[in-house]
C-alpha positions as YAML, in Angstrom:
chain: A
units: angstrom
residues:
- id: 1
  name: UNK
  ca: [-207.89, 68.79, -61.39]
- id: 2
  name: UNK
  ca: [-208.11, 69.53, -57.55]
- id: 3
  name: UNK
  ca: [-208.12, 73.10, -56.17]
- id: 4
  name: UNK
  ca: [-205.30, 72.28, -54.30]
- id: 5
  name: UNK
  ca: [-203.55, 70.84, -57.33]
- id: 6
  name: UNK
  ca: [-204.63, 74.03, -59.42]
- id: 7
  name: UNK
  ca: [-203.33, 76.31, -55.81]
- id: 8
  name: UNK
  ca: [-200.03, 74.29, -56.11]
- id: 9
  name: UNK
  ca: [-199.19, 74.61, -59.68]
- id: 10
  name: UNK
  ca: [-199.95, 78.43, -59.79]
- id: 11
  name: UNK
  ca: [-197.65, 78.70, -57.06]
- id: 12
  name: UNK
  ca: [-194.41, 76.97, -58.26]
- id: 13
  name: UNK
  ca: [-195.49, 78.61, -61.90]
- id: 14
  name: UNK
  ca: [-195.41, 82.16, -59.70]
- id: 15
  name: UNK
  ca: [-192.30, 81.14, -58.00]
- id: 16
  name: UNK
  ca: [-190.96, 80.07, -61.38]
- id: 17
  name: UNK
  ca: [-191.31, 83.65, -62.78]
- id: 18
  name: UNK
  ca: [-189.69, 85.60, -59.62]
- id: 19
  name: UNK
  ca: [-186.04, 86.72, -60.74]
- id: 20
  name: UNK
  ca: [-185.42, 86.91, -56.78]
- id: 21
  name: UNK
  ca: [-184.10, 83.20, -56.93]
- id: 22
  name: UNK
  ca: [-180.90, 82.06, -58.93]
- id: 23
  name: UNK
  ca: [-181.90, 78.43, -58.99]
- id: 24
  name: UNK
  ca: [-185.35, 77.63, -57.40]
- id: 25
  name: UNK
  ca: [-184.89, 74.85, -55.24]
- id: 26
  name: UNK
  ca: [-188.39, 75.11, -53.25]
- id: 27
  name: UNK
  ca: [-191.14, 72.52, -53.02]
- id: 28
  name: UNK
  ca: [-194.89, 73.40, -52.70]
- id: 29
  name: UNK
  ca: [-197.35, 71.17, -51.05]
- id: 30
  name: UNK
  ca: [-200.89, 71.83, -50.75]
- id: 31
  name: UNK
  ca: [-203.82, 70.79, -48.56]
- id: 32
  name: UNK
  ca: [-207.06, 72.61, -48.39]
- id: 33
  name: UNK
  ca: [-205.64, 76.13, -48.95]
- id: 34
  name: UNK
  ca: [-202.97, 75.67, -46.47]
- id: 35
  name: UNK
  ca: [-199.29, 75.82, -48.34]
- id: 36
  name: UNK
  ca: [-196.16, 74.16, -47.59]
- id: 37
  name: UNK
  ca: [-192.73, 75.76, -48.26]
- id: 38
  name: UNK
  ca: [-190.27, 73.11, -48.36]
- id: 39
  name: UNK
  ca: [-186.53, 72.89, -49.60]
- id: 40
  name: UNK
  ca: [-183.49, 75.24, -48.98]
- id: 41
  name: UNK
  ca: [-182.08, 78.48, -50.72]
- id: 42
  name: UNK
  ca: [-178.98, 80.53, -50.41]
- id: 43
  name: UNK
  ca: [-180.28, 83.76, -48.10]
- id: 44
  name: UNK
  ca: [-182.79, 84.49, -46.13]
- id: 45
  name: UNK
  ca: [-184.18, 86.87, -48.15]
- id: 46
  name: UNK
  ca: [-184.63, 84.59, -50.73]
- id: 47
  name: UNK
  ca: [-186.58, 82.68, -48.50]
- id: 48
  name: UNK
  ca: [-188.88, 85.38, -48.06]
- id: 49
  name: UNK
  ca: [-189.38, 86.65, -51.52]
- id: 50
  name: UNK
  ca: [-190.76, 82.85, -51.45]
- id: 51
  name: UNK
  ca: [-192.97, 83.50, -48.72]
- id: 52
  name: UNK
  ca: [-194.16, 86.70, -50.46]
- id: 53
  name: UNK
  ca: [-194.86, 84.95, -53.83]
- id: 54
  name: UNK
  ca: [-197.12, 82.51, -52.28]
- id: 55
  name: UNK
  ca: [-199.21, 84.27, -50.04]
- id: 56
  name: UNK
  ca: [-199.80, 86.49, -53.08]
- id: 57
  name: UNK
  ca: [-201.64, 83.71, -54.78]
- id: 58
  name: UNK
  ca: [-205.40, 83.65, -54.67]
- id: 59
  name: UNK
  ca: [-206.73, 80.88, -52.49]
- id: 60
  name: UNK
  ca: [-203.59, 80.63, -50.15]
- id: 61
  name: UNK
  ca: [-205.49, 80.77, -46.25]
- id: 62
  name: UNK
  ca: [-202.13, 80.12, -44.73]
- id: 63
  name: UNK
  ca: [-198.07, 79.27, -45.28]
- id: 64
  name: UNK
  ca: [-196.01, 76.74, -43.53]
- id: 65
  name: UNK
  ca: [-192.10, 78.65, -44.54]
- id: 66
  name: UNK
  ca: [-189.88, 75.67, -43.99]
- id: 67
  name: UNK
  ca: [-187.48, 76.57, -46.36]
- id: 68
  name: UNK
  ca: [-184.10, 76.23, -45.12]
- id: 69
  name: UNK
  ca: [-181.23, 79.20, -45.53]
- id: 70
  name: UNK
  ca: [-178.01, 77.14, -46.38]
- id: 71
  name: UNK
  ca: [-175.64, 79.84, -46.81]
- id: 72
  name: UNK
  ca: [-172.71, 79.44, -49.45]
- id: 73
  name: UNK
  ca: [-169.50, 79.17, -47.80]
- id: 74
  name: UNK
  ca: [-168.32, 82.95, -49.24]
- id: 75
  name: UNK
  ca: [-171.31, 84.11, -47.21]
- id: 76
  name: UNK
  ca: [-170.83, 82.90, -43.40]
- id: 77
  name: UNK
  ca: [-169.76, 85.04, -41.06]
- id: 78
  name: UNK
  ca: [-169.15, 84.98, -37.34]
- id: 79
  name: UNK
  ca: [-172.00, 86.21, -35.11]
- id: 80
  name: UNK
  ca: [-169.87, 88.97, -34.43]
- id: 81
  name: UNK
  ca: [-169.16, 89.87, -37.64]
- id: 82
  name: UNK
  ca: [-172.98, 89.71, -38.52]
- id: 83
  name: UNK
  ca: [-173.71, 91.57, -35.48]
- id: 84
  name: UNK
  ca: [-171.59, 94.66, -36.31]
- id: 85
  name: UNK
  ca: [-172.53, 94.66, -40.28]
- id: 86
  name: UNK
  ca: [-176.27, 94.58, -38.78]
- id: 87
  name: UNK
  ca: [-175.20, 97.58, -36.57]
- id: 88
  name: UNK
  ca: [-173.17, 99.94, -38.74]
- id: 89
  name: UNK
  ca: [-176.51, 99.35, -41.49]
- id: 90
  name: UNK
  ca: [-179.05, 100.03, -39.43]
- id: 91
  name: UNK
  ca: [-176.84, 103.40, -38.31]
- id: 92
  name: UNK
  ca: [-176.53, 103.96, -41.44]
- id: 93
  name: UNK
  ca: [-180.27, 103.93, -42.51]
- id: 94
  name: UNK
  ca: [-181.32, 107.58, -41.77]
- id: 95
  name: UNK
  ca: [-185.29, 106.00, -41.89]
- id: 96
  name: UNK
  ca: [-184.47, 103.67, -38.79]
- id: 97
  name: UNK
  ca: [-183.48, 105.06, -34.48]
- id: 98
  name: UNK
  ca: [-180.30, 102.73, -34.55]
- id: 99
  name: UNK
  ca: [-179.80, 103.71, -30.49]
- id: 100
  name: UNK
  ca: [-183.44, 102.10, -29.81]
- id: 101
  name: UNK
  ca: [-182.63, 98.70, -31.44]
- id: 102
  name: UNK
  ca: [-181.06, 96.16, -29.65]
- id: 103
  name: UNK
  ca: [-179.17, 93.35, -31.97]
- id: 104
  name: UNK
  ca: [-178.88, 89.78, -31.30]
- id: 105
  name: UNK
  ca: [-176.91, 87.31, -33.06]
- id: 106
  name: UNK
  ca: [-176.83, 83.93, -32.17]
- id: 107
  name: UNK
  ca: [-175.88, 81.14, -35.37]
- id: 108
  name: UNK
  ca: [-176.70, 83.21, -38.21]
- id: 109
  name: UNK
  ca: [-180.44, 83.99, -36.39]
- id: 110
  name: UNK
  ca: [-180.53, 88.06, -35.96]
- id: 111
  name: UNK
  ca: [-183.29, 89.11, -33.16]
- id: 112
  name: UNK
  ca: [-184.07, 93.06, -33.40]
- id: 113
  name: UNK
  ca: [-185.57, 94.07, -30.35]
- id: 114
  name: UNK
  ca: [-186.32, 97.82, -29.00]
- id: 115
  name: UNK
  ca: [-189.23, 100.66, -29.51]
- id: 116
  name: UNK
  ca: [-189.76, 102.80, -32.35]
- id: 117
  name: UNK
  ca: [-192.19, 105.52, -32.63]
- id: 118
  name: UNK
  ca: [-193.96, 104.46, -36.19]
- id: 119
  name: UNK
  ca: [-194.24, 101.44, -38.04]
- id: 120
  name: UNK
  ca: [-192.52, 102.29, -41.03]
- id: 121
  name: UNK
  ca: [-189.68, 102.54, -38.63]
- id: 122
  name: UNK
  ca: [-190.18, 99.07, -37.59]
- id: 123
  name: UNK
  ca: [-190.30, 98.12, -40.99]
- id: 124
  name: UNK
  ca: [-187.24, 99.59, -42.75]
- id: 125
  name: UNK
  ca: [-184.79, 98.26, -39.97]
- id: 126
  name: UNK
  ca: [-185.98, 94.32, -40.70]
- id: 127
  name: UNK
  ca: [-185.78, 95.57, -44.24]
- id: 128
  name: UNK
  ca: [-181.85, 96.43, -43.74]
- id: 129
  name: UNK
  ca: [-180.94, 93.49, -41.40]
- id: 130
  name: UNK
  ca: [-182.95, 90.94, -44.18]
- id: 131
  name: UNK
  ca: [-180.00, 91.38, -47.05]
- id: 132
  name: UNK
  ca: [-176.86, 91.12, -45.32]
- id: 133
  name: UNK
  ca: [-175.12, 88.35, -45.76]
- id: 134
  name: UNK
  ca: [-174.88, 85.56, -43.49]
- id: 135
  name: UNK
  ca: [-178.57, 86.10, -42.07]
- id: 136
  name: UNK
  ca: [-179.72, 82.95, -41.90]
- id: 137
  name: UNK
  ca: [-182.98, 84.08, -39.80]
- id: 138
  name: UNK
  ca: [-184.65, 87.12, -38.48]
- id: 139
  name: UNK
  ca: [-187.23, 87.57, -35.38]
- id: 140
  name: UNK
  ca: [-188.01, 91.51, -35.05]
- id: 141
  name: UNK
  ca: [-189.12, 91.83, -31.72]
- id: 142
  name: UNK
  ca: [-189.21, 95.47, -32.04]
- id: 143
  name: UNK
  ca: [-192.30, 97.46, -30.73]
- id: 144
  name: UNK
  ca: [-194.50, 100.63, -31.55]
- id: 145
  name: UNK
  ca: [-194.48, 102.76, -28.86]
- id: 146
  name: UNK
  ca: [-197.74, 104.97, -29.57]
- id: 147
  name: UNK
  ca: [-197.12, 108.48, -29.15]
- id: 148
  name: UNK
  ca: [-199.19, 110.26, -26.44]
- id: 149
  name: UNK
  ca: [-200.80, 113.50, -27.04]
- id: 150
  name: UNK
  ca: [-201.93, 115.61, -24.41]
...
């Protein structure tokens, strides 16, 4: 058996075992260590847990993620809906500066932009805009401003 055969079967047999996915409806292609998502799930956080399983596999050297997010119809919302659930969370978070985040909604696709101070702040505001529902994509576009001593 190829490498890449053996790279592809350990992935769908990781993705197999993650209890992030109800039904796994993801395809894995191979081709000298590069990996191919393919296929569609029901959020976009499912679609990353997929991302996440892969890349965790020894011998991945890069991922092609193009999985689609097909929402179930209890799930859509308007992009202003989804804009002011993605507000009133990351408010909510105490971890995340809600005021320095900007939120963009445009069909389903949230954009954080803004500066935060640390990374972990960075962090924990795409980690509370990733599980609402209706997020069918997410670009964080938000920036570490270094703080200056002096």
């Amino acid at each position: 058996m190829s490498s890449d055969t053996e790279l592809r079967l350990t992935i769908e047999a990781a993705l197999d075992r993650c209890a992030k996915f109800h039904v796994r409806h993801i395809g894995v292609t191979t081709g000298n260590g590069i990996v191919c998502l393919s296929g569609q799930v029901g959020s976009y956080s499912e679609r990353c847990a997929a991302q996440e399983v892969a890349q965790s596999v020894l011998g991945v050297k890069a991922i092609a993620n193009d999985i689609i997010v097909k929402l179930p119809s209890d799930a859509q919302h308007s992009d202003s809906d989804l804009a002011s659930a993605a507000s009133k969370a990351l408010k909510a978070n105490r971890c995340v500066p809600a005021a320095c985040i900007k939120i963009i909604v445009r069909e389903g696709c949230v954009e954080l932009q803004g500066q935060v101070t640390e990374w972990r702040q960075r962090a924990e505001a795409e980690n509370t805009v990733m599980s609402l529902q209706g997020v069918r994509t997410l670009v964080n576009n938000i920036f570490i401003q270094a703080a200056v001593s002096g």
